[in-house]
Structure formats: C-alpha cells, structure tokens
N, C-alpha and C positions, 0 to 999 in steps of 0.2 A: 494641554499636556496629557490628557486622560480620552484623547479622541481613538487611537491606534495605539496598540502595542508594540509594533513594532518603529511608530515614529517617522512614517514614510508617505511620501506624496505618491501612489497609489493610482491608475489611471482606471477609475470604472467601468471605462469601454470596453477596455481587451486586455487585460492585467490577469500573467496566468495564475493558477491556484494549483494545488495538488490535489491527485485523485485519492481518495480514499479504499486503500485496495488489502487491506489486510483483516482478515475476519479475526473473532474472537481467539479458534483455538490457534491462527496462527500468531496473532499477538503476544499469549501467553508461551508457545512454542520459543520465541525472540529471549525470554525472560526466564524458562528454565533451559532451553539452552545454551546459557553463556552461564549457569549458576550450576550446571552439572557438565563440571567439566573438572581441568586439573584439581578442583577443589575437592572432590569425591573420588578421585582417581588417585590421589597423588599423597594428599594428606591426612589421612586418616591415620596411619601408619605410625608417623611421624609425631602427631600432638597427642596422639592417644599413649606413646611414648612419655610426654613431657606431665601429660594428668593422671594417668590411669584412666579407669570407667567416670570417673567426674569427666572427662571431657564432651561426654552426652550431655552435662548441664552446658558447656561454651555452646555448644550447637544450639542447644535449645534458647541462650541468652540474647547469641547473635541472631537469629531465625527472627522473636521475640520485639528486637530494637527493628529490624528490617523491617516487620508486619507496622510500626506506628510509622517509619517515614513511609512507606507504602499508602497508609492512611492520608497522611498529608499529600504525599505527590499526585495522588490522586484528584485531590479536589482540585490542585493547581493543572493538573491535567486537564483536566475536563473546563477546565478556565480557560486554558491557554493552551490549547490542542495545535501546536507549531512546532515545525521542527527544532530540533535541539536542546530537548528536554529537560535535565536539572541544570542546564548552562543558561536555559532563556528563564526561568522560574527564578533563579537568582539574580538574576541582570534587569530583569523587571521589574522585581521588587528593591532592591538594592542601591541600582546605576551601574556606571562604566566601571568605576572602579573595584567594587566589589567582582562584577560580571567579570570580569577581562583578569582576576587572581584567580575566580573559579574556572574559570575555563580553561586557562593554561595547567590548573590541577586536575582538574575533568581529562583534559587531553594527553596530560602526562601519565595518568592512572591508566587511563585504556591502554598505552604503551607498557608500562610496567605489567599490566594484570597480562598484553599478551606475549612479554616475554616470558611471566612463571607461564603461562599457556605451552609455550613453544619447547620449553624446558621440559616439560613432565614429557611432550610430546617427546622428545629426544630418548630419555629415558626409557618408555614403554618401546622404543624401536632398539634401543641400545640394546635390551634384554635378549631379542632377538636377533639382531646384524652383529651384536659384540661389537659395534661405535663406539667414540663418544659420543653421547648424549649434546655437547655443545654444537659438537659439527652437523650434527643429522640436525638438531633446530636451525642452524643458520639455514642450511639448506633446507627445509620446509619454508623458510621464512621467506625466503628469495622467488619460491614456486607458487605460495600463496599471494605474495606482492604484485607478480606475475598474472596470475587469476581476477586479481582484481583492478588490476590496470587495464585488462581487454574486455572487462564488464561482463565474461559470462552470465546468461540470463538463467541457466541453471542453478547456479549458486544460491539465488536467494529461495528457488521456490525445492529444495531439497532440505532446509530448515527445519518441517516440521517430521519428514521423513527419519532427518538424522535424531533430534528426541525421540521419538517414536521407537529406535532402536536403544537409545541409553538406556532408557526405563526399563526395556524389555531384559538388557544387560544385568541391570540391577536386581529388580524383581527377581529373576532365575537364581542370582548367588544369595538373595535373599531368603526364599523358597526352599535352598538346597542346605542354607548355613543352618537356618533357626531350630532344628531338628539333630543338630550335631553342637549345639552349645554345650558349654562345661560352666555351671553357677560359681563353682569355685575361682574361675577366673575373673569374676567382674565381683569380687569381695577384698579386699573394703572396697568401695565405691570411692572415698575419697585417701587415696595413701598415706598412711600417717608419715611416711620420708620425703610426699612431695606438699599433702599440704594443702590448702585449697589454692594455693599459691599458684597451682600448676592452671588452676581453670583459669586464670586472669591473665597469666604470660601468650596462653593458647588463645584467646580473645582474637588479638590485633591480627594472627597470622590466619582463623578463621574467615574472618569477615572478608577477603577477598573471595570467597567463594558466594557470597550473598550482593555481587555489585549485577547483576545478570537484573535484575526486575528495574533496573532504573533505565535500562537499554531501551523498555518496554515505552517510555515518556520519547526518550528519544527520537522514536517514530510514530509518536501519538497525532502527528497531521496525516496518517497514513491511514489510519485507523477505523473501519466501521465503525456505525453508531458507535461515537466514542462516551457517550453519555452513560452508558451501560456497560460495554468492553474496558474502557481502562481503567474504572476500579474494578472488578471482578478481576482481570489479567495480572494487573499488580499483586493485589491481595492474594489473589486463587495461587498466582506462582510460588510466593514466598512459602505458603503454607505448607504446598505440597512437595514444594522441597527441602524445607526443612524434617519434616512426616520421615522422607526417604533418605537424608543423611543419618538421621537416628537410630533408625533402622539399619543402615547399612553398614556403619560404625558399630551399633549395639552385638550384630554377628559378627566382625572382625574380632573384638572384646572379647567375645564368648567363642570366639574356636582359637585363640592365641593370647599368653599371656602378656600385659601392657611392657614387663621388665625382660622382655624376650629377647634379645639385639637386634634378633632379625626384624621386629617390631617395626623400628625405625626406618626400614626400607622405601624408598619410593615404588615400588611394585609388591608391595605387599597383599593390596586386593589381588590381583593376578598367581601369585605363591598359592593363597588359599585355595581358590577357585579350582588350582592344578590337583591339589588335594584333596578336594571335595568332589567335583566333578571327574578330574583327568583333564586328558589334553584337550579335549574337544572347550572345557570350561576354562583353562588357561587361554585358549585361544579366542574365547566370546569375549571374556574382560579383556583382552589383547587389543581385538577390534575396538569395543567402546569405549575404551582409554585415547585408541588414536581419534577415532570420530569424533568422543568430548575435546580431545585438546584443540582438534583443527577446526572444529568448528566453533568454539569461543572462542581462538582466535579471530578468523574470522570476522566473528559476530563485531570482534572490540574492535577490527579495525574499518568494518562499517559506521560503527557508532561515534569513530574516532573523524572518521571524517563529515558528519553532520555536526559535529560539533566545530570544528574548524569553521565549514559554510556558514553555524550560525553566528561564530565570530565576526569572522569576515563581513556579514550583511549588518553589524551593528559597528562597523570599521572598528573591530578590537584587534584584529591582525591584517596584514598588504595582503590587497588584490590579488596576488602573488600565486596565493593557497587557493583561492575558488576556481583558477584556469580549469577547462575543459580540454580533455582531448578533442583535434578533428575530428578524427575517426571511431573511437571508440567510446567517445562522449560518456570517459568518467573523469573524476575528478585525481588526476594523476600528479600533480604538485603534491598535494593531501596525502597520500598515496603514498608517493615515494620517499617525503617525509617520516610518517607514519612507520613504516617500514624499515626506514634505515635506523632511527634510535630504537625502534625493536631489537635489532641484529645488532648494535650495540650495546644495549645492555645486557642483551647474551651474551655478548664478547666476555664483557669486565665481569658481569653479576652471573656468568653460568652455574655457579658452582654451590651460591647463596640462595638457592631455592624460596626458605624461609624470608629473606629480605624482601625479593622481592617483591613475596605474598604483602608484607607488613608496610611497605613503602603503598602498593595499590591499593591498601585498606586504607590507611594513615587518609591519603586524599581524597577518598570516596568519602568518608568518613569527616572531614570538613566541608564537603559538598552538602551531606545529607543533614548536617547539623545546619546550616544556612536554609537547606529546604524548609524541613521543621519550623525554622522563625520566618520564613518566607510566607507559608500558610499564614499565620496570624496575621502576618503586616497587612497583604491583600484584603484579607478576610477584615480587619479595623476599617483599610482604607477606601472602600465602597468606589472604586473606582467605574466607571459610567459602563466599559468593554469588558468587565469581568465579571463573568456572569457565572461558575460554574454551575455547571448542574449536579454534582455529586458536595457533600457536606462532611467534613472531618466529622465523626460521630465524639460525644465527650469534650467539644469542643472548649477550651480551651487545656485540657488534661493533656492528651495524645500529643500534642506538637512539642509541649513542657515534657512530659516522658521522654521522649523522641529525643529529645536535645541533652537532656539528661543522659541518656542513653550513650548515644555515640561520646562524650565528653568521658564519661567512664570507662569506654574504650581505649579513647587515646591516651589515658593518663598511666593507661597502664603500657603502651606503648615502648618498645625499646627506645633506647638514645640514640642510635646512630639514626633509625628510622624518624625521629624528630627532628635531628641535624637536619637530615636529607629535604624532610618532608617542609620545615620553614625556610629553608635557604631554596627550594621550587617558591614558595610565597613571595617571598622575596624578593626572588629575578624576576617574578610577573608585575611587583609593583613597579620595580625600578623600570619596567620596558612600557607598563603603562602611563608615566610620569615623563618618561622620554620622549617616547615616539607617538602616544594616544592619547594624550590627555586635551592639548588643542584644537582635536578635531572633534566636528561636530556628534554630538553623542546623545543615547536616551534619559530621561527624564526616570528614576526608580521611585517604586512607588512609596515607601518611607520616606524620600523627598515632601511628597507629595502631600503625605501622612502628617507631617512635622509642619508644613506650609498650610494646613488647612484649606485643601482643593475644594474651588468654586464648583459647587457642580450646576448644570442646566438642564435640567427634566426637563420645562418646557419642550428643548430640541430634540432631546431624545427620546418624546414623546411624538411626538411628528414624524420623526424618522422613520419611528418602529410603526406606527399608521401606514406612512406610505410603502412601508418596506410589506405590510401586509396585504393592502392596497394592490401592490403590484403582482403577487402574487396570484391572486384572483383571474388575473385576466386570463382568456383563450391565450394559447402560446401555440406555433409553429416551432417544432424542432430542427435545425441545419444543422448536420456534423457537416464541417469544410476539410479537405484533406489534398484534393488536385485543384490548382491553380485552372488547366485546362478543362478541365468539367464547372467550375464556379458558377460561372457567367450564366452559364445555362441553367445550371441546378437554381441560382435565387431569382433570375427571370421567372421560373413559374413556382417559388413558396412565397413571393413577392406579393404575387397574385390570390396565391392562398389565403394567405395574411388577409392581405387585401380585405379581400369578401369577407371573412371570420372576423374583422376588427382584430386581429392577434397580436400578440406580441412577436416578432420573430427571433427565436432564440439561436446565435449563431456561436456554436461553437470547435472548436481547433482544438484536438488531441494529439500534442506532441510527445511523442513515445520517446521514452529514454531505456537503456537497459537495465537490469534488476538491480546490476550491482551500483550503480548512479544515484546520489540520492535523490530526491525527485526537487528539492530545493534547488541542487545544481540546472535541473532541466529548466525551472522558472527561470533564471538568470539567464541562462544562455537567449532564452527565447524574446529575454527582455533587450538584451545585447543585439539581436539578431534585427528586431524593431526599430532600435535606432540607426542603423543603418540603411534598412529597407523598408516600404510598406510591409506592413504583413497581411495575408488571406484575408484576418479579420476585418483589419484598415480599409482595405477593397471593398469587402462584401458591407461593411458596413456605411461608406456612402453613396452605393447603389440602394440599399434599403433607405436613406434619407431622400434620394433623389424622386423615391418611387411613392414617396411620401409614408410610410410603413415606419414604426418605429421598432426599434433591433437593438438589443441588447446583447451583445459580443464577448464571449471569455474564453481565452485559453487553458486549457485545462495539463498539466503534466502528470504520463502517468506511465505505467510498466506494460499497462492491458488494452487496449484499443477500445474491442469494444464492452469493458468492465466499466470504461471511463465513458463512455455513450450512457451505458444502460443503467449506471449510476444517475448520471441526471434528468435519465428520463424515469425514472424510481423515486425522484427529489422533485421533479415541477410537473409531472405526469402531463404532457403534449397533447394536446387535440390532434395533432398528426406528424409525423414524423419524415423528411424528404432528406433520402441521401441517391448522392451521386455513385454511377458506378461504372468505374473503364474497364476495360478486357473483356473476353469471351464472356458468355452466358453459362456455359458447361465447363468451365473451369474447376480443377480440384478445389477440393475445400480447404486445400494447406495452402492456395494462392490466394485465396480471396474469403482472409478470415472475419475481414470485418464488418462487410456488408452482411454475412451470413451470422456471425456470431448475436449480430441487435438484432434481426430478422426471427431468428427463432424462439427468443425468448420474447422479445416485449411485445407489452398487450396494447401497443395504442396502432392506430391506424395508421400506415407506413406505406411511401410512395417511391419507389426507386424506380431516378431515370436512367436510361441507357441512351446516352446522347449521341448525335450524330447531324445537330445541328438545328436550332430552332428561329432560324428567320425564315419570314414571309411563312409563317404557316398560315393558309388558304383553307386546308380540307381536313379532317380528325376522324379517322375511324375507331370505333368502340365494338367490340366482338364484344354480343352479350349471349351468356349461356345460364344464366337466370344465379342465384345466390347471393349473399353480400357482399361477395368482393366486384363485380360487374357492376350492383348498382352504386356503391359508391364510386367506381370507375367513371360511370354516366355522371353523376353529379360534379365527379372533379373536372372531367374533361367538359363541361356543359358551366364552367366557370372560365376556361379559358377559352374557350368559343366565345362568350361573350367578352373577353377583355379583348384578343386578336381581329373580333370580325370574320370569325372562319364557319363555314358550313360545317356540322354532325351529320355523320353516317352509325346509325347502331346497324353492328352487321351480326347472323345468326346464320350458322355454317351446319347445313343438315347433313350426315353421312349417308352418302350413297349416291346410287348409279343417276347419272339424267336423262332429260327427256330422250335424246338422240339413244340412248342404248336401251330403252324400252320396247318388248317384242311386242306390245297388245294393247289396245284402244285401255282395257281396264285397267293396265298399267300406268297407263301415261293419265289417266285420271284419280287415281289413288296419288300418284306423284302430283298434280295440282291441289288435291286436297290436302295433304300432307304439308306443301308448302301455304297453302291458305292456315293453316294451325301454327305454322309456322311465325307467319306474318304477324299474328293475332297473341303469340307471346310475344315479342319485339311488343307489342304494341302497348301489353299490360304492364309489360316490365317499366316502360318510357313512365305510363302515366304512374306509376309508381312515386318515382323521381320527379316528375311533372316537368319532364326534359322534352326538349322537341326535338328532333331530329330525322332526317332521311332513314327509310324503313329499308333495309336489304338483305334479301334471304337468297343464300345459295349452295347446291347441292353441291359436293363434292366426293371423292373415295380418301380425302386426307384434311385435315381440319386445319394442320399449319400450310400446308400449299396454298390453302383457300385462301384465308390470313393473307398470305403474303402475296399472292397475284392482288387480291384488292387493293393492298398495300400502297402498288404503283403508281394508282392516284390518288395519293392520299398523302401529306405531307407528317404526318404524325399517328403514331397507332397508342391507344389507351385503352388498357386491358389488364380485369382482376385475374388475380391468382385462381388457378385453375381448379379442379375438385378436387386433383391427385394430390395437395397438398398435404393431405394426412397421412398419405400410404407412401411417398416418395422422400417427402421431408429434406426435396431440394431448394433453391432459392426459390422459385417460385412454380414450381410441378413442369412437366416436361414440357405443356404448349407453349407457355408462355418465355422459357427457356428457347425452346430451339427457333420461334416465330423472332425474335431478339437477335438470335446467330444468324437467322437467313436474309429479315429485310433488312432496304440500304437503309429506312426514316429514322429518326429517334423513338424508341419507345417506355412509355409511362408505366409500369407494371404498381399496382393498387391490391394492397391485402386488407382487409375491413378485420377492424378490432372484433366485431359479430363474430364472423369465424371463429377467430384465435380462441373467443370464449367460451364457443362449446364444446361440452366433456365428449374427448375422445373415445 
C-alpha cells in the first residue's frame, strides 16, 4: 500500500517521466504572478473602502496564514514533487474521497479566481474603449482559450518577463506615491464607524489574491533541484508579495481618503497614477493592470488543467478530460471546459466582483486547511516513499496555526459565499458516491495511519543498495529521436558499452509544447506504446540481443536538449553517442539539438552522420595530433576489432607535391618533411597503443585529401578539429564540410580533455 504514491504498475523499462525545466526564479515567477494580479490591481480601492488604514492589518493577516500553509506545502512538496499539487497532497494523504471534493474545489476556484481575473481585466479596458467591462472579458476569454488550445510555446516562457514588468509597474507608483502621502489620511488607523469589523469582512475577499504560491506545487514535478527551489519559491513568494501589497495599499491610503466615493472604484490605482505621474503613469498602471489580469488568467487556467490530469490519473473524473489534441497536443477537453464555466460565470457573476473574489478564497481556503493537516498525517505516518527533504520548522505549531488560520477566515465568510461554497462540496461528494467510488482508487495515508502500516526496511534497504549500486557503473549515453538513424547509432554505442562493461543509458525525449502540461505528454506516449513498439521497445532488445544491458526511459519535456543535458548533469556518461540526419552546415535554428548538448556538456561525445554501416572492411582515422584524434583512434580501434576491419591513421600535410617541385633540394626537403611526418602518425598511434596502416599525404586542401582517401575506405573517424574554439560550429569547419562531401558514414569524436581547458 506504501510502495508508489501514485498506486500504479509502472513499467521500469521505458516508462516516461517528466523533465524538470523550471529554474528557481522561474518557479517563484509562476507564484507571484498569478498573486499580483486583479488582487493588487482591482481591490485595493474597494476593501480599503470597507476598513479604512486597518486594512494593511487584512493584508498583513492574510500574507501571515499564506507564509504557514507555504511552510507545510513545502515539505509535502519536496515529498511528493508530482504534478498536481495541493490536489495530489490531499488525495494522498486522505483517499478518493477526500481527493476527488478537493479537487473539484481546487478546479472550481481556479475558474472563479479566473473569472474575477477576466473581470478586473474588462474594467481596466472599459476605462479606456468605454465597454462594458463583461463583454470585453468574454472576449478576452474566448482569445485566451483560443491561445491555449494551439499550445503556443511562447506563452509559457514570457512568464517571468510579464512579472518582471508588474514589479516594475508597482515600484514606479510606489516611488512616486510615498513622497506625496498626507498622515492625516491614514488616522485613525481603525474607524471608530467601521470598527475592527471592517478588517474581518475584508479577510475572505483578500485572500483570493494570495492563491498564486500554491500554483507553485502545481508544477513542482517540473521543477529544478526541487529540494531547495520549492521552499524558498513558496515561502520567498508569499513574503514578497505581501512586502508589496502593503506597500502599495499604504500609498493609495495616504494620497486618498478611505471615505472618499471614488475610493471604491475598480481603477483607482490608475486615477492616482494619472495624478501623480500624468498620462504617461495612467498608462504604465493601464498596461500592468491588463498584463496582471491576463496573465493570472492564464496562469489559473494552466494550473486548472494539471489538476484535472491529475484527477483523471487517479480516475477521479472520465477519460474524457485528459484527451489530447492530434495536432496541437494540448489538452483541449480541459480547456474548453475550463473555459466555458469561465465565461459563464462572467455571464451571471459579472457585475459581483467581490463574490466572486470570496467564492475563490472560500475554496482555496478549504484546500489549504486539509494541506495543513495533510503535513502532519504524512509526517505521523512514516510512510516507506516519503521522504521530504525540507521539514515544517516548529513542527507541530505551523500546521496547528495554519489550520487555525484559514478556519478564522472562513467563519467570517459571507452566507451566500458558504451557500455556494458547500453546495460545490456537496455535488463533488454526490458525483463521487455515484460515478467513483467503485472503481479502483488510492489507498490515503491516514488510512494507512489508523491501520498501523506494516513497514519492510529490510526491502527498502536492498532497494536503496542496489539503486546506489547501479549508479556506479560506466554508463553510455543514447538520446533516440529518428527511427531511421537507430539501427545505426546503437550498432556502434552497443560496441561502446561493450568494451567499457557500461550500462547503456537509452533515452527518448518526447517534446510537448509549453502550454501542454508535461503529464499530458506522459500519457499520450504511454497510449502511443500500446499500440505500437516504441524507439525504446527496439533499441532495447537489440541491446539484449548484443548482450549489453540498457536501461531505457522516456523522458517528457518542453526543451530537447535541457531534457538531454539534464540527465547527462544527473548520471554524468563516460560518453555520449547521438545520431545526426541533415546536412553538416545547416543553420543552427534547424538542428538545435544536436548543437544545443554539444556545446555545453563536458563528457566525451560521438555523433554519427550515417550513411550506412554494413560490411565495414576499411576505417580511416585523420589524425592531426590533440585529444579529440586520439580519442578518435581509440574509438574507431574498438570497432576494428569487433568488425574485422583494417585502420588507416591518415595525416594530411599542406602543400605542393613531389610532381610540382622545381629542384632536387626541393623534392628532398619534401621527403624529409614527410618522414616527420610519418614519425608523428607513429607517436601519436603508440600513444593509444592502436595499430594501424601509417599514411601520409601532401595535399593544397586538407578536406579534398580527406575525402579522395575516403573512397576506399568504408567509414571515416575523425576528432573535432582545432577551429573549435574560434568557430564554435558543430564540430569546426573540416570535419563539417569532409561529412557534406564524402559518400561513407562519418564518426565525428570531441574528447571531454578539450571541452576542459580554460578558453
């Protein structure tokens, strides 16, 4: 019961994974931009109205409760770094039944949070087109649905660019407000006509603007060293956005007063701005209004559809919602879903700004209250696969706060927004009692907790032996990617292997695009398996056949070669052998992948250029003396002995020959020349301790030479050339253009020696 968290038979062969592609600051990027958004844009105005200057304490209270389930979801992060974040954290610990109310409340909240999104968005364009505000959301709704239906790969990686401008948005009106404050306006702090009454009403309609850092868990399978990125990302987000609400609240305050009418306004940040700055500052907060709203849209309806997938993979909702498109290979069921109860509850709730804030909190808000006790139950029930690496600090305080916290939110919660918010509970129990309760479902770990789980160190002691064990060994790297190159390309890492004892590491990078989540891509490619062999299936019973043993994975990811040089950063390769079709001289925008692993990684890398590897008979080795030639000699002096083929080391002098010599003392400087000649070939061999045919000859072009030798010779192997440092092509211009001219396949060899010295 405590073997997999996920609960699934798992195929160790060729079972894809997802790549981990998201760095630190973009992480935290995910986490304040969906928290700086209509929240800071729209409502300040508005509850600053309903408190006075006490509503710098809601910000601070909500900020406050966020930073302890941040605490928690942490550590449950760093445990369970899979997609689907506070959805899989409670389904985990919980079961189906718990899992499958929150998730429908998870999934409902990102619809609610992005129709207040799409609303404030209406609003900041109403000011300027004179709209309505409803109909300009529908229509943004419709164009963003749109965007993410055909997976634009833009969309995801403009993320941390669009932050990058809110801040700068803010800061500016920050900068410009704090020097025009009036103290009289933020006295009394708490109104004696509203009360402290007013900080607790403002509570529930706040905290939609603090659900952005749990997005963050969301794609924590996504994530760099998540061991260190997803608390810091979590935590670092909330702080610093709360920092900047207070701040930017605290100058609204102080250049307007709270019982002001205009106060109220949804474009009240933008009025000031026009007042402060002029138009050019009407027009910054203009921009970062519509950037915050559209891109925590957005964000929620990325995050909205990881949450579905991770329903779906624990059959808490049909098959239905994980469909892929053919073509544009997103998740478009999800999608269009997603999207259509958006632009209906714009329809009905346009006009309820506040509600709908209060409905997105209400549910976040039971999510984060489950995380909270989720922490502890894990953390009691020592389960065998959870292992965080990060530790609630205060433990058991934080989680008890934490849960305290959000319960003191909700209770101050409007009525209709509890109507609303248990009658969603509600329909998700009655649809899991109907439709999901008979099918086979996960095991939560409070089950587990209450049952007193058997554990077996013994086995998990053994495991983790040979899981270190295997670790150890030499390892050959194969990315696979063309069916028609395969054959070829593990014919000779087979060989590699071979001789090295290695492990050969075979792997399959199937690209999905940004807006896809990368769970979808697993699925499909598992779907795709059951229909067909796959690359891996192939390559990995010719490595059985060859007697080599081959450990095979597919990996899903957004970056081709991030996803290569990711695992060659994780099991560091003794060598590295990719395939490679097309021209030699091709741009670098067609042939990013070969080039993108080539130039940064440090292990020693052999790309063939195939054109055909039976009956090889003859191997020509161009040697011009450095590390990349002799490791050249030593590879191709491995396949000479597995083939039966004769070695030629060839060494290409420039210059005129004997026939064009005017003078006896010419034509003897020219045999002497070539006897020096000879006599490096000869050092360089014993180097290697490679045996091979010695041949030296003059020529006025060093690839011609190359390639007339060529003609008898059934295969050319040859290190990267010197120009590599100054040209910083695939592999410097000989070995480039000697690849486009002869008809044989050629081995091209760069020695790790090289890569290592300081340029």
């Amino acid at each position: 019961m405590s073997k997999n968290p996920h609960n699934k038979k798992v195929s160790s062969r060729s079972s894809a994974r997802l790549h981990r592609d998201l760095s630190l600051g973009a992480a935290i990027s995910v986490g304040i931009g969906t928290m700086i958004g209509a929240g800071i844009f729209i409502l300040p105005g508005i509850v600053a109205n309903k408190a006075g200057p006490a509503v710098l304490l809601s910000f601070v209270i909500c900020g406050f409760i966020a930073v302890l389930i941040a605490l928690c979801m942490a550590e449950l992060s760093t445990g369970m770094p899979y997609a689907g974040g506070g959805y899989l954290f409670v389904v985990r610990a919980f079961g189906p039944l718990v899992g499958s109310i929150i998730g429908w409340a998870l999934w409902l909240s990102l619809m609610f949070a992005s129709a207040f999104y799409m609303i404030g968005f209406g609003h900041y364009m109403g000011d300027v087109l004179g709209g309505s505000p409803t109909l300009i959301a529908l229509i943004m709704i419709a164009l963003l649905g749109l965007l993410n239906f055909i997976g634009a790969r833009e969309t995801g990686g403009t993320q941390t660019l669009i932050v990058g401008l809110l801040l700068f948005v803010l800061v500016t009106f920050i900068l410009f407000a704090v020097f025009s404050i009036k103290l009289e306006y933020l006295s009394p702090f708490v109104p004696p006509e509203i009360g402290f009454q007013g900080v607790l009403i403002t509570l529930p309609i706040l905290f939609v603007t603090f659900l952005g850092f749990a997005e963050i868990s969301a794609v924590s399978e996504e994530i760099r060293n998540p061991n260190r990125n997803l608390p810091v990302s979590l935590v670092g987000s909330v702080i610093l956005v709360t920092l900047i609400y207070c701040l930017v609240v605290f100058c609204i305050l102080g250049l307007k007063s709270y019982s002001d009418p205009s106060m109220a306004q949804e474009t009240v940040l933008m009025q000031l701005s026009k007042e402060l700055i002029g138009r050019g500052g009407y027009l910054l907060v203009l921009l970062g209004g519509i950037l915050a709203t559209v891109s925590s849209a957005n964000a929620s309806v990325m995050a909205a559809s990881r949450v579905s997938f991770a329903m779906g993979r624990d059959q808490l909702l049909p098959e239905w919602f994980n469909q892929i498109h053919s073509r544009f290979r997103t998740p478009y069921c999800s999608i269009s879903v997603t999207m259509g109860v958006t632009a209906l509850l714009v329809l009905i709730l346009g006009n309820h700004l506040e509600f709908l804030a209060e409905v997105a909190g209400f549910l976040s808000l039971i999510l984060y209250l489950l995380i909270a006790l989720a922490s502890m139950v894990m953390r009691y029930a020592r389960l065998d696969w959870y292992r965080p690496s990060f530790r609630t600090p205060l433990f058991p305080l934080v989680p008890l706060a934490g849960m305290s916290g959000c319960v003191f939110v909700i209770v101050n919660t409007t009525r209709m927004t509890l109507i609303v918010g248990y009658l969603i509970i509600a329909v998700s129990l009655i649809w899991y009692v109907l439709f999901m309760r008979k099918k086979k479902q996960l095991v939560g770990a409070s089950s587990i907790l209450l049952k007193q789980k058997l554990v077996k160190p013994l086995v998990a002691r053994a495991e983790e032996y040979i899981a270190a064990r295997r670790e150890t060994f030499p390892k050959v790297l194969v990315p696979l990617a063309n069916p028609e190159t395969e054959r070829s390309l593990l014919k000779i890492s087979t060989i590699f292997a071979k001789n090295r004892g290695a492990l050969l590491r075979l792997i399959h990078v199937i690209s999905v695009p940004m807006q896809t989540p990368l769970e979808a891509g697993r699925q499909e490619y598992e779907d795709l398996r059951k229909e067909k062999k796959s690359l891996l299936d192939v390559a990995s019973k010719h490595s059985s056949e060859q007697g080599v043993r081959a450990r095979p994975s597919a990996i899903v990811a957004h970056n081709i070669p991030s996803a290569i040089l990711g695992v060659v950063d994780m099991e560091n390769p003794d060598l590295i052998v990719m395939g490679w079709k097309g021209e030699a001289r091709m741009s670098s925008a067609r042939r990013p992948n070969v080039v993108g692993v080539i130039r940064i990684a440090k292990e020693n890398v052999v790309v063939l250029k195939d054109r055909g590897l039976q009956n090889i008979r003859r191997i020509l080795v161009p040697v011009s003396g450095g590390p990349h030639a002799l490791l050249g000699l030593e590879l191709a002096f491995e396949l000479a002995k597995e083939w039966g083929a004769s070695l030629t080391a060839l060494n290409v002098q420039v210059g005129k020959g004997m026939a064009a010599s005017s003078s006896e003392f010419e034509r003897e400087s020219l045999n002497l020349f070539q006897d020096k000649a000879r006599e490096f070939v000869r050092e360089t061999l014993d180097k290697v301790n490679v045996p091979a045919e010695e041949r030296v000859v003059l020529n006025t072009d060093i690839v011609s030479a190359i390639v007339k030798e060529s003609l008898d010779h059934d295969l050319i192997v040859m290190g990267a050339s010197e120009e590599w440092a100054v040209r910083r092509w695939l592999f410097g211009s000989i070995p480039d253009q000697v690849a486009d001219r002869t008809s044989v396949s050629v081995i091209m060899v760069r020695s790790k020696e090289e890569k290592e010295k300081p340029e």
